[in-house]
N, C-alpha and C positions, 0 to 999 in steps of 0.2 A: 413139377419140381421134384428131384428126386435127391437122396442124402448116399454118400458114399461114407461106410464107416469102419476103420479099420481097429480090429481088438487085436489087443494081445493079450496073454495069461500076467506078463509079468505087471501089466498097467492095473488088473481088477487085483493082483496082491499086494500090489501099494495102499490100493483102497482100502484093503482089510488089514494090514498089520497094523494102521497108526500109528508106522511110524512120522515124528514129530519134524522130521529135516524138511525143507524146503523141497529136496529132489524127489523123496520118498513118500513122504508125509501129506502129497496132494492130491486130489484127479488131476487128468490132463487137461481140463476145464475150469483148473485153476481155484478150487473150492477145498479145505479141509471139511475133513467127515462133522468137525464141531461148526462150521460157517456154514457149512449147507444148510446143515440144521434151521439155521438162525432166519433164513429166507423164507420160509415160511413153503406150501406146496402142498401137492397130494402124494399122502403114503400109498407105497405100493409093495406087495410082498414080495416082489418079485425085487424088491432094488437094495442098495446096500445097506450096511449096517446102521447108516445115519438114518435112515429110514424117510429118504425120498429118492422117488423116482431121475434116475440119471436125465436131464436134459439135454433132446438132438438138439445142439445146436454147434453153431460155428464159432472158433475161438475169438473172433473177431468183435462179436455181436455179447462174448460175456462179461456183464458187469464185473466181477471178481476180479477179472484179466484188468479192467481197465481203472479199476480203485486199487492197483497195484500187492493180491495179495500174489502169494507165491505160486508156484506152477512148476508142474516138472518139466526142469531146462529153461533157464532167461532166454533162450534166441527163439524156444517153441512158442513161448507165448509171444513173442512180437512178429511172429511169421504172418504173414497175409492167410488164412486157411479159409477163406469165403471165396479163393480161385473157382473160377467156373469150370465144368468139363460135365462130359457126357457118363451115367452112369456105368459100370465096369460091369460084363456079363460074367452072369457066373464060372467057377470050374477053378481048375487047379493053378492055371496062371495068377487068377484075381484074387485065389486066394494068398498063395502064396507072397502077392505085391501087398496087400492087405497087411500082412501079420508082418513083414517086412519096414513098409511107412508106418506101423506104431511103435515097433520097435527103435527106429530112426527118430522116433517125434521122441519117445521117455528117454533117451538119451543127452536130447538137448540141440539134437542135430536135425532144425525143422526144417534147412537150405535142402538140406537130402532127405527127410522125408516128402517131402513137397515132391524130389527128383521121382523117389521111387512110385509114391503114389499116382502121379500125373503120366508119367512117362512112358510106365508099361504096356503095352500090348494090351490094346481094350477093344480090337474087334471092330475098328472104325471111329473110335474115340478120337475125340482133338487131343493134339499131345502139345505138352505143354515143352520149350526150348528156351534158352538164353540167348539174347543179341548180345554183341559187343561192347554192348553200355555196361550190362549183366541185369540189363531187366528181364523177368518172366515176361513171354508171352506163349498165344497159343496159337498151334497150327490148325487150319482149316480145312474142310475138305477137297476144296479148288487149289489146294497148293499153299495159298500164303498165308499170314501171319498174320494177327493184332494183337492190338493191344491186352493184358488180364484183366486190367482194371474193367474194360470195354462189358464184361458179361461178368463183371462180382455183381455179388446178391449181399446187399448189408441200407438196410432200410431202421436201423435201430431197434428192433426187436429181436427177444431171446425165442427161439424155435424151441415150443414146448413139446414133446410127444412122449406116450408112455405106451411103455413098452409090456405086454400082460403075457406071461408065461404060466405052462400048466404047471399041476403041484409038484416039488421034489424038482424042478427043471432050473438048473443054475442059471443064474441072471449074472451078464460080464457086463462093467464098467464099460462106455465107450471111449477110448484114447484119444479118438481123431474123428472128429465130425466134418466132414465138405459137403457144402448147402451148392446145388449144381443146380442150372436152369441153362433150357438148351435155347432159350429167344432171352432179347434184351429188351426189357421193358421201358416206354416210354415214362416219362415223370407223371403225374397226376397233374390235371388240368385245377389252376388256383381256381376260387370260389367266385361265381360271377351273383352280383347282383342286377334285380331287372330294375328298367326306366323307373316306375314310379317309388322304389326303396331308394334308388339313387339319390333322384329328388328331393324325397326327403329325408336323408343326412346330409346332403349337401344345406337345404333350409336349417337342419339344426345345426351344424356347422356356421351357418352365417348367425344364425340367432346368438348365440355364444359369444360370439365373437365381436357383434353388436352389445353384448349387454356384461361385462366385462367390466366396462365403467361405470355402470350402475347396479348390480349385483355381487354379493360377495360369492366367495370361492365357493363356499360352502352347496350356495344352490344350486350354482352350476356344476356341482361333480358330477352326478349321477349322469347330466349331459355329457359331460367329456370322457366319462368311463366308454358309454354304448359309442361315440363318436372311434373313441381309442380301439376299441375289442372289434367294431366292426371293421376298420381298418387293419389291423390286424388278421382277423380271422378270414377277409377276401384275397389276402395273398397265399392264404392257405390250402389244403387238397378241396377240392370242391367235390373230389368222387367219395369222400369220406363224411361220417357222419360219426358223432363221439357223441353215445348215448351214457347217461351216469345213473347207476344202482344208486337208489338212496334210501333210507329207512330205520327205523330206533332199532334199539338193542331190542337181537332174539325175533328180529320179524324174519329172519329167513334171508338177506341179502346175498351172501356168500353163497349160500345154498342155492339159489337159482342164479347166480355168476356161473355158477359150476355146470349147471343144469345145460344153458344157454350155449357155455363152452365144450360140452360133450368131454371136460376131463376136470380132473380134482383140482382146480387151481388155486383157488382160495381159499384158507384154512378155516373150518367150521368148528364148532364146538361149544359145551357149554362154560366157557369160562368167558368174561365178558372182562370187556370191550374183545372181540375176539379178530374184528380186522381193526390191525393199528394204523395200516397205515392206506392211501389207494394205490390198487394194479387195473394194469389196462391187459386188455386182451381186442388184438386185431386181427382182423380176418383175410385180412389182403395188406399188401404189400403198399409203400408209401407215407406212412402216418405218421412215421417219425417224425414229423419237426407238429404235427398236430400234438403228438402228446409230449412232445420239451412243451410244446405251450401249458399242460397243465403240470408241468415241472415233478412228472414222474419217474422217478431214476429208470435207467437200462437194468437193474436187477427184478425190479417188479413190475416189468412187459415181458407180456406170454402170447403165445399163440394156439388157437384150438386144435382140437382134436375132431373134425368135423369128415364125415361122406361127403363126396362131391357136391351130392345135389343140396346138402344142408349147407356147405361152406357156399355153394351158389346162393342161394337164397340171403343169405346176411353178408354176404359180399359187401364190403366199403365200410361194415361196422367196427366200431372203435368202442368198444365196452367196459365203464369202468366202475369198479368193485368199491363204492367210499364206504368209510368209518361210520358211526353211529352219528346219527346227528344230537341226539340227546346223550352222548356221552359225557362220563365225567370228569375227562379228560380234556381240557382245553384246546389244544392243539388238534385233536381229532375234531372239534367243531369249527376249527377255525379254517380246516383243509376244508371239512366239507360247505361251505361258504365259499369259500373260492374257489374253487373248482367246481361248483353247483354256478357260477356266475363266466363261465368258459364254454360249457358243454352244450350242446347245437338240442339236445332233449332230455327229459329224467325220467324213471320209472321207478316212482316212488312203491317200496313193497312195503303193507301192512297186514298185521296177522288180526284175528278178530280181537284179542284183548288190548292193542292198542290202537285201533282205526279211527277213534276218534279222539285218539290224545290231545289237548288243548297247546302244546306245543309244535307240534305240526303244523294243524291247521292252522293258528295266528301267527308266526313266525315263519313260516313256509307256502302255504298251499294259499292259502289268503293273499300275502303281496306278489305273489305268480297269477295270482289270476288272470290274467289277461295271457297266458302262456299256456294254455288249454291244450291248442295244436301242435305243442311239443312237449306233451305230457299225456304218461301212461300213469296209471294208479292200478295196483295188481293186490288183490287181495290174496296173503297167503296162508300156507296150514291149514284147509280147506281140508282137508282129511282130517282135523281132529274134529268136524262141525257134525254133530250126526242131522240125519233126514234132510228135511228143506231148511235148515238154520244158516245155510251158507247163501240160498237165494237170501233171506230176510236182510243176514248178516250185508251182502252185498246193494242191497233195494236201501238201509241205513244208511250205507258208506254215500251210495251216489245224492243221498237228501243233504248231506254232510257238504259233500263238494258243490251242491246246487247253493248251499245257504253260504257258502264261501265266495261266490261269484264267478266260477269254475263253470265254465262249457260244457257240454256233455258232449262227445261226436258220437250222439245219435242219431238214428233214421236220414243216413248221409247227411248229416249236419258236422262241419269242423267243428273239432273241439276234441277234451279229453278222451282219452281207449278206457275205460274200466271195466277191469272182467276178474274172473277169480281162479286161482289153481292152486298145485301144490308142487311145490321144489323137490320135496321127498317124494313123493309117490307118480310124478313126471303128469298128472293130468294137470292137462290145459297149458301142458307149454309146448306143445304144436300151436295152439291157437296164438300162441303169445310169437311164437318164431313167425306164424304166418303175416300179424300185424306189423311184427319188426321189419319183415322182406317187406312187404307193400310201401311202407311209411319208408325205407332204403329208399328203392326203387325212384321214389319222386324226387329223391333229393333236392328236396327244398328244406329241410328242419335247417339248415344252419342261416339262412335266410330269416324263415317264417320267426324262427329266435330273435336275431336282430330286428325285425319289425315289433314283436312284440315286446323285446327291451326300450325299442325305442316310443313304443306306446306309452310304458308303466313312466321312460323320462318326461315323456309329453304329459301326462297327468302331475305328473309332480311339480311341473314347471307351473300349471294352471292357474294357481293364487297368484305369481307374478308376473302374469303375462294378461290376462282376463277373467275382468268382475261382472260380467253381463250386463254394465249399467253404462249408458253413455258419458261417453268424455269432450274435455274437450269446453273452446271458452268461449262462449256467445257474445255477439255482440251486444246485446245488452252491457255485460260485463265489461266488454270493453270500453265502451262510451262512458258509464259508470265510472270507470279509473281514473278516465278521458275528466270527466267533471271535476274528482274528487280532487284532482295535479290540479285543475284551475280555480278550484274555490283555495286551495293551498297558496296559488302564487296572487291570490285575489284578481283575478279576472274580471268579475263583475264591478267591481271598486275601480277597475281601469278604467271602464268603461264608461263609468258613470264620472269618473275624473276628466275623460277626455273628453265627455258631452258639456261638462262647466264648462272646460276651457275653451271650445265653439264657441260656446254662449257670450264667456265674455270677451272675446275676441272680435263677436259682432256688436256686443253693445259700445266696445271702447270704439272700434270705429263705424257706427251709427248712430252712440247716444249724444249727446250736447255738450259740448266743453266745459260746460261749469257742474253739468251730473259730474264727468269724468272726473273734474278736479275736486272736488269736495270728496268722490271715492277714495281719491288717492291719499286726501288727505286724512280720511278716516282709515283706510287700510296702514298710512304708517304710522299711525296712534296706537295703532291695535299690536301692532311689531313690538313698539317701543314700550307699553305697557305688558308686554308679554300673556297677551289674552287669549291665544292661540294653545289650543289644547291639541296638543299631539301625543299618539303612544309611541313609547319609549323603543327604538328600534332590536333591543336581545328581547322584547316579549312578543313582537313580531314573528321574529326570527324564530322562536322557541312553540308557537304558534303554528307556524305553516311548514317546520319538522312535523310534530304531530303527526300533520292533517298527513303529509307524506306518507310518513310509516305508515299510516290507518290505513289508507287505499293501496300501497305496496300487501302489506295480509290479507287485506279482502279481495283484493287477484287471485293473489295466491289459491287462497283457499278454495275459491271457484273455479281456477285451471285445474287445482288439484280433487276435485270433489269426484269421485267415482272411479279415479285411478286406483291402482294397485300399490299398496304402502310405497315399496322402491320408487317409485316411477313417482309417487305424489311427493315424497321425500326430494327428488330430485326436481323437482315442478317449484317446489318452497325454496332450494338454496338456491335456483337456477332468479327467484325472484330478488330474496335477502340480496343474492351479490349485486344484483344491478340495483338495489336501492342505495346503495352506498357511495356519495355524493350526488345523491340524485334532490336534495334541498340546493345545496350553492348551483346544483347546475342550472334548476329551475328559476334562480334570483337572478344569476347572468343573463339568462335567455330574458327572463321579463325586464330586466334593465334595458335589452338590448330591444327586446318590442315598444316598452311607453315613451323609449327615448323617439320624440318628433323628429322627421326630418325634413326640414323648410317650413315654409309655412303653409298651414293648414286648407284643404281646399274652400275654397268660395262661390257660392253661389251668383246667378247671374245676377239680381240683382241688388248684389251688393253694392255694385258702385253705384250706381242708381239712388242707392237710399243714401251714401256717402255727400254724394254731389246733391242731395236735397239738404240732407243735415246743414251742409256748408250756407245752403243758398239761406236757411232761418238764420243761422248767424250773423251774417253779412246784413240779411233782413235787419237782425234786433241791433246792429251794429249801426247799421245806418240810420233808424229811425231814432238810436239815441243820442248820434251825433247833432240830426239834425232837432230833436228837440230839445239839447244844451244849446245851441246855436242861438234858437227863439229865446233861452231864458238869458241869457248872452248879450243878447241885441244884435248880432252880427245878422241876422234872419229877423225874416217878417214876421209878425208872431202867424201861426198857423196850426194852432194843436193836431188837427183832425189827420194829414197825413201821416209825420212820423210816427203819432200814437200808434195810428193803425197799422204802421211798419214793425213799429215793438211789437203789439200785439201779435202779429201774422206770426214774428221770429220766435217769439217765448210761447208761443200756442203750436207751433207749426214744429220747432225742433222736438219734444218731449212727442208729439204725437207721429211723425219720424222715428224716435226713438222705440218710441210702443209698438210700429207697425213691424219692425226691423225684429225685435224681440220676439215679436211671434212669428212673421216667416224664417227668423231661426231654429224654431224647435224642431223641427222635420231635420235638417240637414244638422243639426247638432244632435240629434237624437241617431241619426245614420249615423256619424262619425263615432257617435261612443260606442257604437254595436260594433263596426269595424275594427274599432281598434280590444272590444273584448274577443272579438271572432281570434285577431291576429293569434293576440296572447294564447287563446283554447289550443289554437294548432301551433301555437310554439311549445306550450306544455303537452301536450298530447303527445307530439311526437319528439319531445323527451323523454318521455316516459316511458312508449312505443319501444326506442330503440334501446333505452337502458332497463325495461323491465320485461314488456310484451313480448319482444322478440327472444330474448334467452327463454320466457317461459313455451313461445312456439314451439322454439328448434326444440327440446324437451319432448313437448305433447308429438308432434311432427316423428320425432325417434320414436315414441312409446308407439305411435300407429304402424310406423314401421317394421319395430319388432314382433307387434303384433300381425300381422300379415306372414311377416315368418312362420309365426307361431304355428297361425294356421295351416302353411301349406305343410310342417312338422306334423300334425295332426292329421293331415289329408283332405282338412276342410276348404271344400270351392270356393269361399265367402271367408275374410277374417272374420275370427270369432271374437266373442266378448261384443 
């Protein structure tokens, strides 16, 4: 890339008179001598009286132009001058076009500076023509035409270069900067990430997304941040890497920004806070929309000043100069925080009297830990250490970052670079530029970043996702409920109710007519005197509520025993809501189980005993007609047979009766099991579907999200 620059005398006497007008009053790069100032830059002796060095750069690309301050001539500064063309060989033609196009640009006339500059005789230059629309384009060497846009150079960066002249040798203002490149560069390939990173943001993307209803916003930021920034940052250059200077007041930051960039970029000095605000410096072309991301204006992006083989070497880097993190200025911490939570690596610089500052390390270098492999730690002012204090000095720092939880990347192990040099006196920043090409070169930091953001989310999520203790609700517990719903709806009372009612079912139809009738006769004495003690049906009622709620919490609390508060929180209401008519449900359903339907089964030999009952009756019936008969006179007297027919009847029914009474117990005993069996599985699985199951689907979710969790983590096996 080469710059075509056209001066004139009249443009660098604008610069010095100060005069105030708009036309007079500016460079042609759109800066009064008092604004320049204000930008901040390295002085050079050699540059005007504002005292910084003039920037090559292209009108297009200057912030000043484009925050609308003034410029000599309204139509110069809206002219396109990032047009591309081949550089103009020297000699009296180019000079002459030269001092001609600057003349044309401070006049106001950039349609015709642009003619003059482009146009003239360059020796095989593409020359620049109007079509009939009255677009610029450029001629080619085959004859035709394209488009200008086709080969501008405007990537959002100001092209910094300084210009160093010997003593007594005047330094001119440049009027007209043209940034030329003779190939048209493809876009930079966006950021790819591999299979298993993928994996897992997509796992924590579903994790999130799963747990939304049961977590508040709060927990889930830090996931949605790493979720949002990784999404963001893959649409981004992938040949780019944005490394961030970070460090307290007076460790040297600026100082080796400068060092790093081979020119005075960053203002140094001893007045503190002394960088206000961050500048980027790129090395290659493309980064523009990487550094809108960290929302650093076009006035404070610079470009180096680097040898070929040094600009090869940091090729793709993006370097940016933050504020003081311990500044006491708020805004200066609050940039370097966000912008410390964007940048793909940091190279934290400390001088020995503040290396082991306690805000650093707790605030910073402590919850980074796990962010090793995109982290430098650079001990500086290493030249004020005398002897071996700077080894010592350094062998402290790395015990410092050991007791922090900080990697070392020693003895080819990944993790932190820590080494020592000095900004001032340039040792060890070879070593530090050789680390930065290597660590380029892999271009993985803006990756290895995202993995390790989404590590520190995965830890953070740990208390609500996994407690290492089993979950989860046994059957034990279950049956347990199972019980507690039927000793509620009284279950066993049914049970034992519907074995009486066997019982007397078989004694009315196998005991003796006159048992039955005398029962009957005492059962309605016993009505009609009201002897019958029954409890009162609201103490019932208020009774086997209770019993309810009591085995609704005691679920609960055993689904919920080992969960993760969210998750057991949600285990209790998922129970609370289904206990809520779950007494009347349980009284319908047992109405609906003790209610009989037909009549009760019977054994075989029921009729059997029936038809024996009958035959004593009939016995004592006949023997006693016919012993009234003999007392009668109608009959022969005869005691001996009817007696013995009474007899047989009044001995024979009652022991009928007895036999009948006791092969009922088995089969009245089954029927009251049966019918308590009914009732367990009709409360059971009320309880089931109004308590169990919300508390399932719950624990069912919690195992879910945890499996998520895991493969977020990278673990083969969910964890917890």
């Amino acid at each position: 890339m080469t710059a075509v620059t056209a001066v004139t005398d009249h443009t660098d006497h604008a610069d010095h008179t100060g005069d105030d007008s708009p036309e007079h009053g500016t460079s042609d790069h759109g800066m009064s001598g008092h604004d320049a100032s204000d930008h901040g830059g390295a002085s050079d002796p050699g540059s005007s009286e504002n005292g910084r060095p003039e920037a090559a750069r292209s009108e297009a690309d200057s912030p000043e132009a484009a925050e609308g301050e003034p410029a000599a001539g309204e139509a110069a500064r809206e002219a396109p001058l990032e047009s591309v063309t081949k550089a103009q060989p020297e000699g009296e033609a180019g000079a002459e076009t030269e001092a001609k196009a600057g003349k044309e640009a401070e006049t106001g006339d950039a349609e015709r500076a642009q003619e003059v500059a482009f146009d003239a005789p360059r020796g095989g230059a593409h020359t620049r023509v109007k079509d009939d629309a009255g677009h610029t384009r450029v001629k080619t060497d085959d004859g035709g035409t394209r488009a200008e846009s086709e080969t501008a150079w405007d990537d959002g960066l100001i092209a910094r270069r300084v210009s160093e002249t010997a003593p007594g040798q005047e330094t001119h203002a440049p009027s007209l900067v043209l940034e030329t490149k003779t190939t048209v560069q493809a876009p930079p390939l966006p950021l790819a990430y591999d299979g298993p990173l993928r994996s897992r943001l997509d796992a924590l993307r579903e994790l999130v997304g799963s747990s939304r209803t049961r977590l508040d916003s709060g927990t889930l930021a830090e996931a949605s941040r790493v979720l949002d920034e990784a999404t963001a940052r893959r649409k981004l250059s992938g040949e780019h890497t944005v490394v961030a200077i970070a460090g307290a007041t007076g460790s040297g930051k600026s100082q080796l920004f400068n060092a790093l960039a081979g020119v005075a970029i960053s203002e140094t000095g001893v007045r503190r806070p002394t960088t206000a605000a961050p500048i980027a410096c790129s090395w290659s072309d493309g980064a523009a929309t990487l550094i809108d991301r960290l929302g650093i204006p076009g006035r404070l992006r610079r470009r180096p000043l680097q040898s070929p083989e040094a600009e090869a070497q940091l090729r793709g880097l993006v370097l940016v100069d933050l504020p003081d993190h311990d500044s006491a200025a708020v805004q200066h911490r609050e940039q370097v925080d966000r912008i410390l939570a964007l940048v793909d690596a940091v190279i934290w610089v400390v001088d020995p009297e503040k290396y082991a500052d306690a805000m650093l390390h707790e605030r910073y270098l402590r919850p980074m830990a796990g962010h090793g492999e995109v982290t430098f730690v650079v001990l500086n002012q290493v030249d004020r250490l005398p002897g071996e204090a700077a080894d010592q000095v350094l062998d402290d720092l790395r015990r410092l970052l050991d007791e922090d939880g900080i990697a070392l990347g020693e003895y080819g192990e990944p993790g932190a670079t820590v080494m020592a040099l000095s900004a001032l006196t340039g040792d060890g920043i070879g070593e530090l530029r050789e680390s930065l090409g290597q660590f380029l070169a892999e271009r993985g930091a803006a990756a290895r970043r995202i993995s390790a953001d989404l590590d520190a989310a995965a830890a953070r999520l740990r208390p609500v996702y996994s407690t290492g203790r089993r979950t989860g609700l046994s059957e034990e517990a279950r049956d347990e409920f199972a019980d507690r719903l039927a000793d509620a709806v009284g279950a066993t009372a049914a049970g034992q109710a519907a074995e009486r009612a066997w019982r007397r079912n078989a004694n009315r139809a196998c005991g003796t007519p006159w048992l039955r009738l005398w029962r009957w006769v005492q059962g309605r004495g016993d009505s009609m005197t009201g002897r019958l003690a029954v409890r009162a049906p609201a103490d019932e009622e208020a009774t086997a509520r209770q019993r309810v709620e009591q085995a609704v919490r005691t679920v609960a609390d055993r689904a919920a025993r080992g969960l993760p508060a969210p998750w057991a929180q949600a285990v209790r209401e998922a129970a609370v809501r289904g206990a809520q008519g779950l007494s009347e449900a349980l009284d319908e359903m047992a109405t609906r189980a003790t209610t009989p339907v037909g009549r009760p089964p019977r054994p075989g030999w029921w009729p059997a005993a029936v038809l024996a009952q009958v035959s004593m009756t009939i016995l004592q019936i006949i023997g006693g007609l016919w012993l009234l008969g003999q007392i009668i006179g109608f009959m022969a007297p005869n005691l001996g047979v009817p007696v013995l027919l009474m007899l047989a009847g009044i001995i024979g029914g009652p022991a009928v009766e007895w036999g009948s009474r006791m092969a009922a117990r088995g089969p009245a005993k089954r029927y009251g099991l049966e019918a308590e069996r009914r009732l367990r599985e009709a409360a059971a699985g009320c309880g089931r579907a109004r308590v169990l199951d919300p508390v399932a689907a719950e624990l069912l979710r919690y195992r879910e999200v945890r499996e998520q969790y895991g493969r977020v983590t990278g673990a083969s096996a969910p964890v917890g």
